[in-house]
CHARMM-style PDB file with segment names, atoms N, HN, CA, C and O in Angstrom:
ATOM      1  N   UNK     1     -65.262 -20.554-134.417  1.00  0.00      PROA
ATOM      2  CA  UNK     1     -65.214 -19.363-135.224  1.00  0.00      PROA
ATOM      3  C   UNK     1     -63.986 -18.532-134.829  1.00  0.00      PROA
ATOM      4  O   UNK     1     -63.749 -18.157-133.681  1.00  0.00      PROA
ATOM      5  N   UNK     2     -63.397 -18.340-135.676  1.00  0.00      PROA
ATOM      6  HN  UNK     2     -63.590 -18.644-136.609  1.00  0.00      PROA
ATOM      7  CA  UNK     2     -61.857 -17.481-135.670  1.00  0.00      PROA
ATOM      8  C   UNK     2     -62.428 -15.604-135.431  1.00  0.00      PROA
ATOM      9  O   UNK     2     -63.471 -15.103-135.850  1.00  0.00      PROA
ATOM     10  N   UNK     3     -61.559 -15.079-134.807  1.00  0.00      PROA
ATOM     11  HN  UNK     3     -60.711 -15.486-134.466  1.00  0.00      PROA
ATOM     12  CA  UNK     3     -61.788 -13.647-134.561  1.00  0.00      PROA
ATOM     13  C   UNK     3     -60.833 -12.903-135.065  1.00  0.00      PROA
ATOM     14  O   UNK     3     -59.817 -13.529-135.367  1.00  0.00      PROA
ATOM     15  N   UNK     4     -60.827 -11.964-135.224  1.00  0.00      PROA
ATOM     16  HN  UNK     4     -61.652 -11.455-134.979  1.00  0.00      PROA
ATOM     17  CA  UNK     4     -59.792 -10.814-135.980  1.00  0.00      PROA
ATOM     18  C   UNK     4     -59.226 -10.016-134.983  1.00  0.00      PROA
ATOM     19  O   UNK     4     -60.168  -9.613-134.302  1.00  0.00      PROA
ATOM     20  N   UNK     5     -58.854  -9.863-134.829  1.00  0.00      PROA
ATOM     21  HN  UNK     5     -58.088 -10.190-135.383  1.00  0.00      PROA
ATOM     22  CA  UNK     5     -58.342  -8.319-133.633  1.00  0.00      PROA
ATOM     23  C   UNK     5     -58.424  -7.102-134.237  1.00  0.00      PROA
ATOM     24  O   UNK     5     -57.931  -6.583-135.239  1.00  0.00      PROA
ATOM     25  N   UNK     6     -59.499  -6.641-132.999  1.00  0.00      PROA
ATOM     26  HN  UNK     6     -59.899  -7.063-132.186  1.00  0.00      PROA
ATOM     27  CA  UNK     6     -60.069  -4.907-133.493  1.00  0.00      PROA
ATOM     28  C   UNK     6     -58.918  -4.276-133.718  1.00  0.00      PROA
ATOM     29  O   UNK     6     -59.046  -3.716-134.806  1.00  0.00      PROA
ATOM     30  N   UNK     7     -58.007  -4.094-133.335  1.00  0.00      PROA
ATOM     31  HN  UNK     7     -57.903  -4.549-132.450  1.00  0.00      PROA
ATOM     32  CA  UNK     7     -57.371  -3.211-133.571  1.00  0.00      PROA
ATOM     33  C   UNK     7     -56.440  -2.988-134.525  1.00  0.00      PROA
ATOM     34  O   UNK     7     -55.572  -2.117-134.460  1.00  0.00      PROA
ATOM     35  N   UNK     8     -56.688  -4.183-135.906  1.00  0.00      PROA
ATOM     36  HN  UNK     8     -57.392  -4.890-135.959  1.00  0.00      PROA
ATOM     37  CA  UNK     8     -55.898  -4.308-136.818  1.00  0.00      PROA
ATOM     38  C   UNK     8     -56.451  -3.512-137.947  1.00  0.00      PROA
ATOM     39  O   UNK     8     -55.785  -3.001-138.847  1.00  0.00      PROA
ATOM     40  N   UNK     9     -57.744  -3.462-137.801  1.00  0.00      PROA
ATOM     41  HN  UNK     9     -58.285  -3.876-137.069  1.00  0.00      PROA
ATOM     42  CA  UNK     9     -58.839  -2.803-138.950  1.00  0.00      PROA
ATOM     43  C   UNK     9     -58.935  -1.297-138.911  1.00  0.00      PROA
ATOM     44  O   UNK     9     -59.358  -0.811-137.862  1.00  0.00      PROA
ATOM     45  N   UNK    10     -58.683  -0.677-139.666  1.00  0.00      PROA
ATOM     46  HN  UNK    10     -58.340  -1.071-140.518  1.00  0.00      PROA
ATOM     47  CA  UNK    10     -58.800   0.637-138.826  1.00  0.00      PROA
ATOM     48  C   UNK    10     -60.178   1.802-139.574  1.00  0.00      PROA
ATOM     49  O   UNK    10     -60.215   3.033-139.566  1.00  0.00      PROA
ATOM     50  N   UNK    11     -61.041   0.932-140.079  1.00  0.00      PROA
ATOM     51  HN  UNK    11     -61.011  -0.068-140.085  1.00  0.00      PROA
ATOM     52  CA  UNK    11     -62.335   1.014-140.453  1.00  0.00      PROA
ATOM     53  C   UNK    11     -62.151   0.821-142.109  1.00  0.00      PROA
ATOM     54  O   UNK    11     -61.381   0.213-142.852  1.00  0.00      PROA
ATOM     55  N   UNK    12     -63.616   1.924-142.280  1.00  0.00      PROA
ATOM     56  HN  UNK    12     -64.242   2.417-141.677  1.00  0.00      PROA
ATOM     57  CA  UNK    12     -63.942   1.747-143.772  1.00  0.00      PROA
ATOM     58  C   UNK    12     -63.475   3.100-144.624  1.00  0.00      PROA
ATOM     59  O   UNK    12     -63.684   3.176-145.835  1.00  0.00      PROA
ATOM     60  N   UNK    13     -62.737   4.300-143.770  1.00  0.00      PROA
ATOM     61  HN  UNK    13     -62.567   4.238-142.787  1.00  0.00      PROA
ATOM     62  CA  UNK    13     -62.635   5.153-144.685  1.00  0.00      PROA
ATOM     63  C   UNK    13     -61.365   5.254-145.039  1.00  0.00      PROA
ATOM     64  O   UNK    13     -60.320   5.216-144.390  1.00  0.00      PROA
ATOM     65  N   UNK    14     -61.736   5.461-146.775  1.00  0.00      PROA
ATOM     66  HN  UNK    14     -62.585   5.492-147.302  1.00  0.00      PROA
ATOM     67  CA  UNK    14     -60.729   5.369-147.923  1.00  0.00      PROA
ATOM     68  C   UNK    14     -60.058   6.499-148.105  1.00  0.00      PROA
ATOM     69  O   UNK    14     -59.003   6.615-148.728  1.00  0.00      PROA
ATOM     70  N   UNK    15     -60.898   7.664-147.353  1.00  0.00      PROA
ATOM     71  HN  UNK    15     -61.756   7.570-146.847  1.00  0.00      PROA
ATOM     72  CA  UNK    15     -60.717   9.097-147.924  1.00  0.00      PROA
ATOM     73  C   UNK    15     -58.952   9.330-147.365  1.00  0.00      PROA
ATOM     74  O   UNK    15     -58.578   8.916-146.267  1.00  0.00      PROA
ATOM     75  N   UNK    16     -58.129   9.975-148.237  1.00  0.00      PROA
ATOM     76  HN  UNK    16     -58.433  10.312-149.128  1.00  0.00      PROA
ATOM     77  CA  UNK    16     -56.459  10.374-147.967  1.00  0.00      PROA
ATOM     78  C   UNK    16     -56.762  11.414-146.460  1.00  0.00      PROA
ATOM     79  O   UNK    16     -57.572  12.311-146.228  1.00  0.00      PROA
ATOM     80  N   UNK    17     -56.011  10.966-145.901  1.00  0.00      PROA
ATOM     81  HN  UNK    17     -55.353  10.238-146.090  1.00  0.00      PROA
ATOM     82  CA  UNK    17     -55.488  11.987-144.553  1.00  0.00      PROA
ATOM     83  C   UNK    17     -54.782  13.303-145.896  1.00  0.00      PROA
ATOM     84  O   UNK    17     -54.362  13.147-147.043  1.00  0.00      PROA
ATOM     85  N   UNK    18     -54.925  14.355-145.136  1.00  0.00      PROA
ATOM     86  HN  UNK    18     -55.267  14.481-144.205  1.00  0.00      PROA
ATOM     87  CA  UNK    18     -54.039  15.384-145.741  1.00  0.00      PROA
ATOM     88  C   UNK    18     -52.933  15.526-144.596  1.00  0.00      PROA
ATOM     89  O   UNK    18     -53.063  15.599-143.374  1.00  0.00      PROA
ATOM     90  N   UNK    19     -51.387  15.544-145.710  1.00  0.00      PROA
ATOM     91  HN  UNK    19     -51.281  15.485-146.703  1.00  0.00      PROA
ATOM     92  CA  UNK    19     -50.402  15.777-144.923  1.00  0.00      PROA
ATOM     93  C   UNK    19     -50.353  17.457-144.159  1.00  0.00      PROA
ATOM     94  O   UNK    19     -50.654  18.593-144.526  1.00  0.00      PROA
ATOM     95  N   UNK    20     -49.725  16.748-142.771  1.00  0.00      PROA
ATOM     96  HN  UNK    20     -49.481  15.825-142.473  1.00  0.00      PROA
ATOM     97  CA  UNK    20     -49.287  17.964-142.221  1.00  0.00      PROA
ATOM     98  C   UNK    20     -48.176  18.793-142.381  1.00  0.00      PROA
ATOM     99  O   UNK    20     -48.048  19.828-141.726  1.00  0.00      PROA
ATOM    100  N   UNK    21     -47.590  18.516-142.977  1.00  0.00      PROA
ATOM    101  HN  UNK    21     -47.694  17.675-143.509  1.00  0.00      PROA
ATOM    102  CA  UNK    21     -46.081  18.896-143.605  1.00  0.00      PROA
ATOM    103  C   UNK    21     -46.923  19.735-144.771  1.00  0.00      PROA
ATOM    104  O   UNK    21     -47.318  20.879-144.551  1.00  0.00      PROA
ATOM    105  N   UNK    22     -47.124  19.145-145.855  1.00  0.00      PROA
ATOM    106  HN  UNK    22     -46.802  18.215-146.034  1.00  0.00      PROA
ATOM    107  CA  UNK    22     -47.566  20.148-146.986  1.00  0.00      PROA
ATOM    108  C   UNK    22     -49.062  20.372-147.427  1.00  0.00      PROA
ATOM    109  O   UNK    22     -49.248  20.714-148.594  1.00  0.00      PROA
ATOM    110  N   UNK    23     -50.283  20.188-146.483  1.00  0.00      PROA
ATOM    111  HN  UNK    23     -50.131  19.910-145.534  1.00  0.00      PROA
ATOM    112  CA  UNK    23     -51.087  19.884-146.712  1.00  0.00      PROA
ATOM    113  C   UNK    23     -51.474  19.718-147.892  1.00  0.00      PROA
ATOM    114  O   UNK    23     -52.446  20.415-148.183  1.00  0.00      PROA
ATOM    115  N   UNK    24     -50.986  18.886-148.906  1.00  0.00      PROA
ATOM    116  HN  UNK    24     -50.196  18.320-148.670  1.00  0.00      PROA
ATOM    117  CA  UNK    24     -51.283  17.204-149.887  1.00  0.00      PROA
ATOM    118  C   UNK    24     -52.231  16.336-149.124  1.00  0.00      PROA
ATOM    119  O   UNK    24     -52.482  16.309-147.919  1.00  0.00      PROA
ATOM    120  N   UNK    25     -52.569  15.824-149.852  1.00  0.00      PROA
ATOM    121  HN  UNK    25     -52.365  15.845-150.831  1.00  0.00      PROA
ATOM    122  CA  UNK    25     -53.780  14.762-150.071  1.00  0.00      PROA
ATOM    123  C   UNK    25     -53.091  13.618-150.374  1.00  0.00      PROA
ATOM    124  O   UNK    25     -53.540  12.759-149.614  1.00  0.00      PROA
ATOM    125  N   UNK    26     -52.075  13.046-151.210  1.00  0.00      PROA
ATOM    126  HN  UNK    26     -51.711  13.743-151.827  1.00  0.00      PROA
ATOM    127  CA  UNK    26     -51.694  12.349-151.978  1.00  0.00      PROA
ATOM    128  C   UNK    26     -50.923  11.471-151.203  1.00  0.00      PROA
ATOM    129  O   UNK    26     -49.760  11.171-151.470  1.00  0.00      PROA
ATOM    130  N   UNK    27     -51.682  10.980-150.070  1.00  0.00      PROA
ATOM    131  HN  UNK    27     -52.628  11.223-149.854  1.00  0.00      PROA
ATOM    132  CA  UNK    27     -51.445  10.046-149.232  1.00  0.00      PROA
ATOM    133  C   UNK    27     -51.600   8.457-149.394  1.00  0.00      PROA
ATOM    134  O   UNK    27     -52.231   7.847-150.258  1.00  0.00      PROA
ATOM    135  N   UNK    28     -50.719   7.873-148.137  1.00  0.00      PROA
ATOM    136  HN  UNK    28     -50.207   8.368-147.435  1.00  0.00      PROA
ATOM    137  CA  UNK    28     -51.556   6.735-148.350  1.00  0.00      PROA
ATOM    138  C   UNK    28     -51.311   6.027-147.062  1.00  0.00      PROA
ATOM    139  O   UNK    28     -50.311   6.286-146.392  1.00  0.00      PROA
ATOM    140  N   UNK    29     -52.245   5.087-146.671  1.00  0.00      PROA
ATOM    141  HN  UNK    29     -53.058   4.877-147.215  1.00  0.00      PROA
ATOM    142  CA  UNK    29     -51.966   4.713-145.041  1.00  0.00      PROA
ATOM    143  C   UNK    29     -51.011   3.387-144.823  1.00  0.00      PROA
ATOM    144  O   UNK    29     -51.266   2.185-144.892  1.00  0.00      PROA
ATOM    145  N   UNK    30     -50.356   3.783-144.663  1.00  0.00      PROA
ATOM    146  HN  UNK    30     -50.148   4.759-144.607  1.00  0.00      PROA
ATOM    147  CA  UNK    30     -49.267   2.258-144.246  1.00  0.00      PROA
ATOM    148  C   UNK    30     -49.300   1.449-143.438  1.00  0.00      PROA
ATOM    149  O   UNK    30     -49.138   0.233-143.543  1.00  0.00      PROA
ATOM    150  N   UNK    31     -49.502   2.035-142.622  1.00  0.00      PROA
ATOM    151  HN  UNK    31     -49.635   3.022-142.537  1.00  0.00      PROA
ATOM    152  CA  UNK    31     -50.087   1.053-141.492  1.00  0.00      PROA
ATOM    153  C   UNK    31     -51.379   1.188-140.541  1.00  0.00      PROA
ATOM    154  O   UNK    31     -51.400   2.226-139.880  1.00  0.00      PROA
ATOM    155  N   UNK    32     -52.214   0.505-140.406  1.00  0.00      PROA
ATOM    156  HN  UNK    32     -52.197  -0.339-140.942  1.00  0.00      PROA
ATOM    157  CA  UNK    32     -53.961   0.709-139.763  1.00  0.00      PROA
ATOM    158  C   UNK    32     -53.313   1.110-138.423  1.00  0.00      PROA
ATOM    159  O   UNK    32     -53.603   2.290-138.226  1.00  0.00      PROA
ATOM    160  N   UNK    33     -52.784   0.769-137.719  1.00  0.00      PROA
ATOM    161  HN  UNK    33     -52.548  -0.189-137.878  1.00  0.00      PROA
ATOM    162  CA  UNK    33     -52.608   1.302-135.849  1.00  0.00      PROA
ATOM    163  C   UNK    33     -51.014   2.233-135.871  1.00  0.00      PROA
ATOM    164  O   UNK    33     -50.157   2.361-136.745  1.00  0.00      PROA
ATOM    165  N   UNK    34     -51.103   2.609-134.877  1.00  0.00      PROA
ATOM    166  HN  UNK    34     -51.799   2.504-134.167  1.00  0.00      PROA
ATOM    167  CA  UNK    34     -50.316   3.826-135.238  1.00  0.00      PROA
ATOM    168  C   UNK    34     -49.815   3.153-133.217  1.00  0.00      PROA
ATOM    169  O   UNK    34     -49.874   2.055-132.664  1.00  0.00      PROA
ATOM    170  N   UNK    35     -49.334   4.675-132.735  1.00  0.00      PROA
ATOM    171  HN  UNK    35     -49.286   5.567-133.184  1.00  0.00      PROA
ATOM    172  CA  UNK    35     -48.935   4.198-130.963  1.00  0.00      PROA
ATOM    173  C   UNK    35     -50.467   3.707-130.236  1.00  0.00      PROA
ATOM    174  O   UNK    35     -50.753   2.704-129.583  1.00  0.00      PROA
ATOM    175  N   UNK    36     -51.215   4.792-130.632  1.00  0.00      PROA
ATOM    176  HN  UNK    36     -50.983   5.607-131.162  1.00  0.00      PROA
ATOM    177  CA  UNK    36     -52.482   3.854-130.071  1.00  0.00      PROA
ATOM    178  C   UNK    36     -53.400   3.735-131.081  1.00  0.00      PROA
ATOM    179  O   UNK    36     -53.044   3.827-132.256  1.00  0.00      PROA
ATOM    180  N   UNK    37     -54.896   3.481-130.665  1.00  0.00      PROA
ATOM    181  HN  UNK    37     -55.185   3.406-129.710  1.00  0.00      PROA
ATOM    182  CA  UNK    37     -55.860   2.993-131.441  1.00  0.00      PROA
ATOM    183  C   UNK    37     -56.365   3.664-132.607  1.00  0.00      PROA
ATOM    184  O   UNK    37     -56.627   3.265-133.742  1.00  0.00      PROA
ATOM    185  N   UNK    38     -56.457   5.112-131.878  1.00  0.00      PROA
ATOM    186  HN  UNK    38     -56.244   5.436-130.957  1.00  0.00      PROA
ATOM    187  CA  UNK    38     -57.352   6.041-132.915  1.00  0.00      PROA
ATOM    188  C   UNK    38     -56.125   6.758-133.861  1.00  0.00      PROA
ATOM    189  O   UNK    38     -56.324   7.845-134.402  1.00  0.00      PROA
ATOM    190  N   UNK    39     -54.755   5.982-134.007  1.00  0.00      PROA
ATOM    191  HN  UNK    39     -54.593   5.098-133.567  1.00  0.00      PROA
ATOM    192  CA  UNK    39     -54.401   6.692-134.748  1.00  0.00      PROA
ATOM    193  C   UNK    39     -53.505   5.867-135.752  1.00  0.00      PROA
ATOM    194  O   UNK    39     -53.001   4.890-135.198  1.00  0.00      PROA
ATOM    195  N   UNK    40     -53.134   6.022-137.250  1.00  0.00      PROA
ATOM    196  HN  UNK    40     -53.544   6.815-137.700  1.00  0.00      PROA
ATOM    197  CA  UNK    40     -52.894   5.488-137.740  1.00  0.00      PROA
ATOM    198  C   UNK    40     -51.687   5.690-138.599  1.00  0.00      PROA
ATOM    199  O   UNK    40     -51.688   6.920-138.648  1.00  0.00      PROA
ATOM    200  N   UNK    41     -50.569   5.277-139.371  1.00  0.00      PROA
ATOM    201  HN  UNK    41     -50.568   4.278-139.331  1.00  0.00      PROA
ATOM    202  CA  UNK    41     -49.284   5.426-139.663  1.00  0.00      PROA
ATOM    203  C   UNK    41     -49.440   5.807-141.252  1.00  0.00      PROA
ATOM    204  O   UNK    41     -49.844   4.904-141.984  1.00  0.00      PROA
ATOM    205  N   UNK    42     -49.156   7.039-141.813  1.00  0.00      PROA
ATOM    206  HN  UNK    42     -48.827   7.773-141.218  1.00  0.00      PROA
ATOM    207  CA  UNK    42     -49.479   7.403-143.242  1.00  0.00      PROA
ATOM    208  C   UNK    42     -47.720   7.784-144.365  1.00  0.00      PROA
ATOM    209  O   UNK    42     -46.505   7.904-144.205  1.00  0.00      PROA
ATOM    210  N   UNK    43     -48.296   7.807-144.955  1.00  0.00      PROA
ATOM    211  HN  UNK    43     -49.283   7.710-145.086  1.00  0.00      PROA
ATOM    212  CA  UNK    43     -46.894   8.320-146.028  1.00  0.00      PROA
ATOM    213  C   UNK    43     -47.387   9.229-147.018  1.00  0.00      PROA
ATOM    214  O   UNK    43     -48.387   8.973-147.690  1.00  0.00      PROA
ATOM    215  N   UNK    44     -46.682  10.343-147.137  1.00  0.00      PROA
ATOM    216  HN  UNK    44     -45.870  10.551-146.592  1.00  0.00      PROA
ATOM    217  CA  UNK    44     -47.319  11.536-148.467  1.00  0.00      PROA
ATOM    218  C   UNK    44     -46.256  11.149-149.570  1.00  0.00      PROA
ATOM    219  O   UNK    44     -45.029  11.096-149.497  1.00  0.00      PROA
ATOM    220  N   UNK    45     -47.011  10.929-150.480  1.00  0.00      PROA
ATOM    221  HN  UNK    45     -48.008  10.972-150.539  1.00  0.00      PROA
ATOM    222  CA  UNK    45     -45.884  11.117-151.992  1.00  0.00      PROA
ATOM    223  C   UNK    45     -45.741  12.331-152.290  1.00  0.00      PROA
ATOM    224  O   UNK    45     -45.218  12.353-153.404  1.00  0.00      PROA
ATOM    225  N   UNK    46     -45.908  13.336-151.929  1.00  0.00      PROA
ATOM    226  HN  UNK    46     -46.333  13.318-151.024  1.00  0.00      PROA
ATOM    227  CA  UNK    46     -45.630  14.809-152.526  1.00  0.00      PROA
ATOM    228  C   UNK    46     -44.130  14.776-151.812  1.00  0.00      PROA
ATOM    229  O   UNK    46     -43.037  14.378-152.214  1.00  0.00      PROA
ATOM    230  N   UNK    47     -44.531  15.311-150.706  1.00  0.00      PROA
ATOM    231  HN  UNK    47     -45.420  15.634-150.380  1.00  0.00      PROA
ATOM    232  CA  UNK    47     -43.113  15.486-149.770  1.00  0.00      PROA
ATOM    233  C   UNK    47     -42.344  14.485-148.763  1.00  0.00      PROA
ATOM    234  O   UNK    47     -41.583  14.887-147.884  1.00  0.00      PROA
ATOM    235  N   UNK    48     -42.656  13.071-149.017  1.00  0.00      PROA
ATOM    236  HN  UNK    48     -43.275  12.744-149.731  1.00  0.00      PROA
ATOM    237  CA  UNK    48     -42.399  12.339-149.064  1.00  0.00      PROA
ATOM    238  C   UNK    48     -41.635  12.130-147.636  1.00  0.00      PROA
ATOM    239  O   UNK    48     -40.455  11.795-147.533  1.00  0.00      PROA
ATOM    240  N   UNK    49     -42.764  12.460-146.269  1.00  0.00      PROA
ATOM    241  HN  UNK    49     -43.722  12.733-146.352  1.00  0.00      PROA
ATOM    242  CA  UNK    49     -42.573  12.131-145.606  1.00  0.00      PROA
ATOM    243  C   UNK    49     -43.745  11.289-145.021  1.00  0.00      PROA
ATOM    244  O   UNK    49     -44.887  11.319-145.481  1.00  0.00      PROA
ATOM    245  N   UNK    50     -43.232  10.313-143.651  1.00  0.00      PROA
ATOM    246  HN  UNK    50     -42.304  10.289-143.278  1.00  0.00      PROA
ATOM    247  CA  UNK    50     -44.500   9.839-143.022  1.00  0.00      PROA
ATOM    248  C   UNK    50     -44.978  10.138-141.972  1.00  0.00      PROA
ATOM    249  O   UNK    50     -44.121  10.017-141.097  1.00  0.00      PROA
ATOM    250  N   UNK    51     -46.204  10.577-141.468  1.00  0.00      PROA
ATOM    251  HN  UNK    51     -46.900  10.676-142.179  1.00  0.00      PROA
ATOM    252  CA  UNK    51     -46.773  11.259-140.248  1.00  0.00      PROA
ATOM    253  C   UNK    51     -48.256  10.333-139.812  1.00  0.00      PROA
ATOM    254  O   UNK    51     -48.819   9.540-140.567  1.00  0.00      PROA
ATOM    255  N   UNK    52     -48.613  10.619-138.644  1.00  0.00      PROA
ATOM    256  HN  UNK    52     -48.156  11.263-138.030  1.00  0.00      PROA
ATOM    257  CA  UNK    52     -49.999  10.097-138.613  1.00  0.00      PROA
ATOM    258  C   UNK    52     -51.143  10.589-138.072  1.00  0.00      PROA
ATOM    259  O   UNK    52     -50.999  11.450-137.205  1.00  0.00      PROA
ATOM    260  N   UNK    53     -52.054  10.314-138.315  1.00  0.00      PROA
ATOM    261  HN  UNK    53     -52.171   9.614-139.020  1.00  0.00      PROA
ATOM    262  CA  UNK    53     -53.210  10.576-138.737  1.00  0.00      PROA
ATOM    263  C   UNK    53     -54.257   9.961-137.628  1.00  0.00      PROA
ATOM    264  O   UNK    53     -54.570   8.797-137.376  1.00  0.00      PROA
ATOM    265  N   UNK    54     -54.602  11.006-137.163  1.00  0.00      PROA
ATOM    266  HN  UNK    54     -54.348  11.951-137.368  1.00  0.00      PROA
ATOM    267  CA  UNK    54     -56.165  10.525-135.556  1.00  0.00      PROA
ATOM    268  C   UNK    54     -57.391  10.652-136.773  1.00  0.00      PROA
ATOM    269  O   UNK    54     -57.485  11.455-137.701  1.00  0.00      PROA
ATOM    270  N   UNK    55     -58.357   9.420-136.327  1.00  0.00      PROA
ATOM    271  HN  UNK    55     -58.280   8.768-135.572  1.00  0.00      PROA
ATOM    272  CA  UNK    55     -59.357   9.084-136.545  1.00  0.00      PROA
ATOM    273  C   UNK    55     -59.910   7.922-136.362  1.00  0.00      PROA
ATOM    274  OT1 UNK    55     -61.085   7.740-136.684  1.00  0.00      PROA
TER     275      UNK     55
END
């Protein structure tokens, strides 16, 4: 049986991070792991920068 690595998944929620730059919603997550675990790599289309997101 093949395994996944936890730390590629970065769960089940869909809900947009709100940016910290313009607090927008109109996010989207680019990448599931970020420098460490609980955090993850996002991009805002409003102001069209990328920041990340603990959870």
């Amino acid at each position: 049986m093949r395994r996944l690595d936890p730390s590629v998944s970065a769960g089940d929620d869909d809900d947009p991070a709100a940016c910290p730059y313009c607090d927008g919603t109109n996010t989207e997550r680019e990448h599931p792991k970020g420098p460490s675990l609980c955090r993850s790599i996002h991009f805002c289309n409003d102001c069209q920068e990328p920041f990340e997101a603990v959870g």
